[in-house]
N, C-alpha and C positions, 0 to 999 in steps of 0.2 A: 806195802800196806794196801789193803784193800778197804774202797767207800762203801759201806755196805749200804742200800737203799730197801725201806721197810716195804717192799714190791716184789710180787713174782713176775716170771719173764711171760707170761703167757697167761689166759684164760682157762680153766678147766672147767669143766660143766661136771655137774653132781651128779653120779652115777644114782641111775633106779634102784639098784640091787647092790647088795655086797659080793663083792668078788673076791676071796680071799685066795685061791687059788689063783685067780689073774695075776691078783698084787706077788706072787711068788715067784710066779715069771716073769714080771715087769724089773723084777728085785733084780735080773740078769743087767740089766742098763744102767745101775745104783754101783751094786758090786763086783760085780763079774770083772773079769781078766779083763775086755775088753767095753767096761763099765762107764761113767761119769767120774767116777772115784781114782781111777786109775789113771784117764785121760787130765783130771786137775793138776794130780801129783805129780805126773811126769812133766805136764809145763811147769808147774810151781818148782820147783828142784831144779829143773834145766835152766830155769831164768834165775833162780838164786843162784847156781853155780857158776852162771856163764862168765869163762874170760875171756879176755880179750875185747870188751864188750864195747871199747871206746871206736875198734875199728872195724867192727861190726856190729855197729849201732842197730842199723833196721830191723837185721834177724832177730836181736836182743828184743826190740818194742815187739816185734810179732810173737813171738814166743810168749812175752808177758803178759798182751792183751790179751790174748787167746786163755790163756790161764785164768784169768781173771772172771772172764765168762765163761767159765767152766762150773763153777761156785754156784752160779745161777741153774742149772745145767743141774746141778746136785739136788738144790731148791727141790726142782722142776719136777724129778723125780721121785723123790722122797712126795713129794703132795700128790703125785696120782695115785701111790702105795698107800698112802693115809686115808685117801678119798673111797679107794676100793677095798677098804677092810672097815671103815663105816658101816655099824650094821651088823657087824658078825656075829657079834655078843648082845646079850641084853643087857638096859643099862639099867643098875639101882644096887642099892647097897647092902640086902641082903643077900650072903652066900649061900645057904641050906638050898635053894633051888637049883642050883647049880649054874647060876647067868652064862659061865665062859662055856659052856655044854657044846653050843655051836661052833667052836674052835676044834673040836675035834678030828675032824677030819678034815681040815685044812691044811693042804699041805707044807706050807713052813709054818710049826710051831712057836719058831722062836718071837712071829709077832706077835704071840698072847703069854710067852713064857719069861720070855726077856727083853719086853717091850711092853709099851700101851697100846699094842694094838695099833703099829706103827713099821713106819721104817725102819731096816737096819743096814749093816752095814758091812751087808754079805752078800753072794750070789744067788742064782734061783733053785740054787739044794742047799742052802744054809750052812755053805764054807762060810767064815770070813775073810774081806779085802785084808790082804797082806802086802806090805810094802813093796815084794820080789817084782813086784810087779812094775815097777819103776824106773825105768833104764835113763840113765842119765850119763853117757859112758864121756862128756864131754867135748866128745871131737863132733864137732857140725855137721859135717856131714853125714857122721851116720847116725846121730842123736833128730833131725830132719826128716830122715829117711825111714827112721820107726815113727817118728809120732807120722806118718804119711801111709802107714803100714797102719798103726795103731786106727785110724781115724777110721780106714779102710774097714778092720776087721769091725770097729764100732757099728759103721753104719750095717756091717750083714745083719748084725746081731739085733739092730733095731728093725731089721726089714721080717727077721721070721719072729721078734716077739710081737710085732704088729698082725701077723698070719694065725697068732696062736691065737692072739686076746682081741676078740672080737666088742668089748667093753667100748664105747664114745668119749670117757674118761682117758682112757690107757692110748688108744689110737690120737687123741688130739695130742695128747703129749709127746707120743710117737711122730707125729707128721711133723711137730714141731721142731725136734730135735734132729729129723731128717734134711731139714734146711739147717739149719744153723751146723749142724758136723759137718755138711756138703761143701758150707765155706771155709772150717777150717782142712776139709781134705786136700781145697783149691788152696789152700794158703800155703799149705806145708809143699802142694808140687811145683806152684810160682817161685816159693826158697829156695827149692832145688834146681827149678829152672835158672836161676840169678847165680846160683853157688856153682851150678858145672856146665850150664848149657843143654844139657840133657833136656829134652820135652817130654817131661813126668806128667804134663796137664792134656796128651793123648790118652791116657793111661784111663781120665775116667769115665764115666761114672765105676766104680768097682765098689760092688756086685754090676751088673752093667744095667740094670732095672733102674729105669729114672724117675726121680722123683714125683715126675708128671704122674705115675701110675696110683700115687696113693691121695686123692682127694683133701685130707688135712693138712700134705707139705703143697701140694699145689696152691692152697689162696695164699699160702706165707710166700711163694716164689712170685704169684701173680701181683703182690706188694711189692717187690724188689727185694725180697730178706734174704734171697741168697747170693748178692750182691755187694750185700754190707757187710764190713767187718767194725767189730765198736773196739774204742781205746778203753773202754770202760774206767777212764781220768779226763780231768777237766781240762788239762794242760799237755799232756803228758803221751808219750808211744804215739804219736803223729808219725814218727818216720816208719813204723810200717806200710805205711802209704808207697814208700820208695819200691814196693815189693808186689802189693794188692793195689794194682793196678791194672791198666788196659782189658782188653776184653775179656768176658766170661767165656771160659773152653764150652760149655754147652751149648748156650745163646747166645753168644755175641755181643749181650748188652755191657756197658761199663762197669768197672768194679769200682766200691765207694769206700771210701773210709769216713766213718762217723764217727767227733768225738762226743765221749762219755756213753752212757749205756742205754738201752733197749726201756721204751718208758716205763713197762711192766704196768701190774693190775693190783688192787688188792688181795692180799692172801684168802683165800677160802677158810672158813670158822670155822674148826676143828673143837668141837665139841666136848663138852667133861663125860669120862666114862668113867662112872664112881666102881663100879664092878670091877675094872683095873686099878682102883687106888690112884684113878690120872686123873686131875692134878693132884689129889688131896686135897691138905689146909685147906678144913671144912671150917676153923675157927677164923679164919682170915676175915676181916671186915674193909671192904673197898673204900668205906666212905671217910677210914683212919688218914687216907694221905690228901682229901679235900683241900685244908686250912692249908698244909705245907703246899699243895700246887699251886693254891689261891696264891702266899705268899711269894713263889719263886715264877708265878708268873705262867706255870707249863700247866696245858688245857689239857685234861684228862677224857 
C-alpha cells in the first residue's frame, strides 16, 4: 500500500511562456524506455514478486522504498508537462475561432487530442509506455543489476533532456530528479556490492558528468538530498539502512536513511481550460456540500 501525501516533491516555478514542444521532450522522462514510469513498475513488481523475502529482508525494504518514491517521481513529471503546455490554447468556450489553433504545430499532438492539454503516458514521439518494459526475471542478482543499468540509462536521458530544454520549469525538475536517481543508482550498486563483493560504486557517476555541473541538482546536493534515501512508511523498510550506508562513493560524506517521505510543497493550480472541456460540470455548484462538511466536521 502506498501513503499518498496531498504534496509534490519539489517546487516548480511558472514558466513565462508555453512550451509545448519542451513539454514533448520532457514527455521522454514520464514515458520513455528509460522513464519514471518504467523505473516505478520495475521496483513495484520486483518488490511484489520478491521471494525469499524473509532472508533477504533488506534488499526486499530497498527495492520497496525506492518504489515508492518513484510515484513521486511520476507526480514530478507529469506537473512540469502541465506547467509547459500552460498557455498553448486560448481559454473560453466558444469553438468557431478556433481556440486549439495554437496546438498545431506542436509537436506531440496527443496533449490537445487525447488529453487536457496535459500529460500522458507516452514517450517524446508519442509511443505509449508499455509494460515490456519491466523486467522482473526474479533472481537478485540480475533483477539489481538492471535496475543499476536502468537508473544509469535514466540518468543519460535526463542529462541531454536538460541540454534540449532550456525552459527554468523543465530544468528545475530535471536537477531535481538528477539527485534523487543519483541515490537510487548508489543504492542499486551498494546491493550489489553486499550481494557479490564486486565494487559496482567505482563504476559511478555513469554518464561520468557529475551532478555538480548542473546548477538545480547542485543546491539539492549542497542540502545533503543525495545522501538520503526515504522509507517513504512511518514504521516500515528501516532495514534498508543495512545496505545505504557508510560513505558516499563521490564525496565521502555519510549515507542517511530517513523515515517517511520528502516534505514536499503545495501542488501548483492547474487551471480550467473550458476550450478542452477540462473539467466541465459547468452546472456543478460548490457551495452544495457546505452543510454536509459543516456536519462531518471536514474544512473545505
Amino acid at each position: 500500500m502506498i501513503h499518498r501525501i496531498d504534496r509534490l516533491a519539489l517546487e516548480l516555478p511558472t514558466p513565462k511562456n508555453a512550451s509545448p514542444n519542451d513539454a514533448a521532450a520532457v514527455q521522454e522522462l514520464l514515458g520513455g524506455k528509460y522513464g519514471e514510469m518504467s523505473t516505478l513498475m520495475n521496483y513495484t513488481f520486483q518488490s511484489f514478486n520478491f521471494r525469499g523475502r524473509k532472508r533477504l529482508r533488506p534488499f526486499y525494504e530497498l527495492v520497496a522504498s525506492i518504489a515508492a518514491e518513484e510515484y513521486s517521481h511520476i507526480e514530478a513529471v507529469s506537473y512540469a508537462i502541465n506547467l509547459l503546455l500552460t498557455g498553448t490554447t486560448k481559454r473560453g468556450h466558444d469553438p468557431e475561432p478556433g481556440p486549439l489553433q495554437g496546438a498545431v504545430d506542436a509537436r506531440n499532438s496527443y496533449h490537445f487530442l487525447s488529453s487536457n492539454q496535459a500529460a500522458v503516458p507516452y514517450d517524446s514521439m508519442g509511443n505509449p509506455w508499455t509494460g515490456q518494459y519491466v523486467h522482473n526475471s526474479g533472481n537478485l542478482k540480475l533483477d539489481l543489476l538492471h535496475n543499476f543499468f536502468l537508473e544509469c540509462g535514466a540518468r543519460a536521458n535526463k542529462m541531454r533532456v536538460y541540454e534540449m530544454v532550456t525552459d527554468p520549469t523543465a530544468r528545475e525538475m530535471v536537477g531535481y530528479l538528477l539527485v534523487r536517481g543519483g541515490v537510487h543508482v548508489v543504492a542499486y550498486a551498494r546491493a550489489l556490492e553486499y550481494l557479490t563483493g564486486v565494487e559496482v560504486t567505482k563504476l559511478v557517476p555513469v554518464p561520468d558528468l557529475s551532478n555538480k555541473a548542473f546548477k538545480e541538482a547542485r543546491k539539492h546536493e549542497e542540502k545533503g538530498l543525495h545522501r538520503k534515501l526515504y522509507t517513504f512508511s512511518d514504521e516500515d523498510y528501516m532495514q534498508a539502512g543495512l545496505i545505504w550506508n557508510g560513505p558516499h562513493p563521490e564525496d565521502g560524506q555519510p549515507l542517511e536513511v530517513v523515515k517517511g517521505s520528502v516534505e514536499g510543497v503545495p501542488y501548483p493550480d492547474l487551471e480550467e481550460e473550458p476550450q478542452l472541456n477540462s473539467p466541465g460540470a459547468e452546472d456543478y455548484d460548490p457551495d452544495m456540500f457546505k452543510d454536509i462538511a459543516k456536519k462531518l466536521g471536514i474544512k473545505l
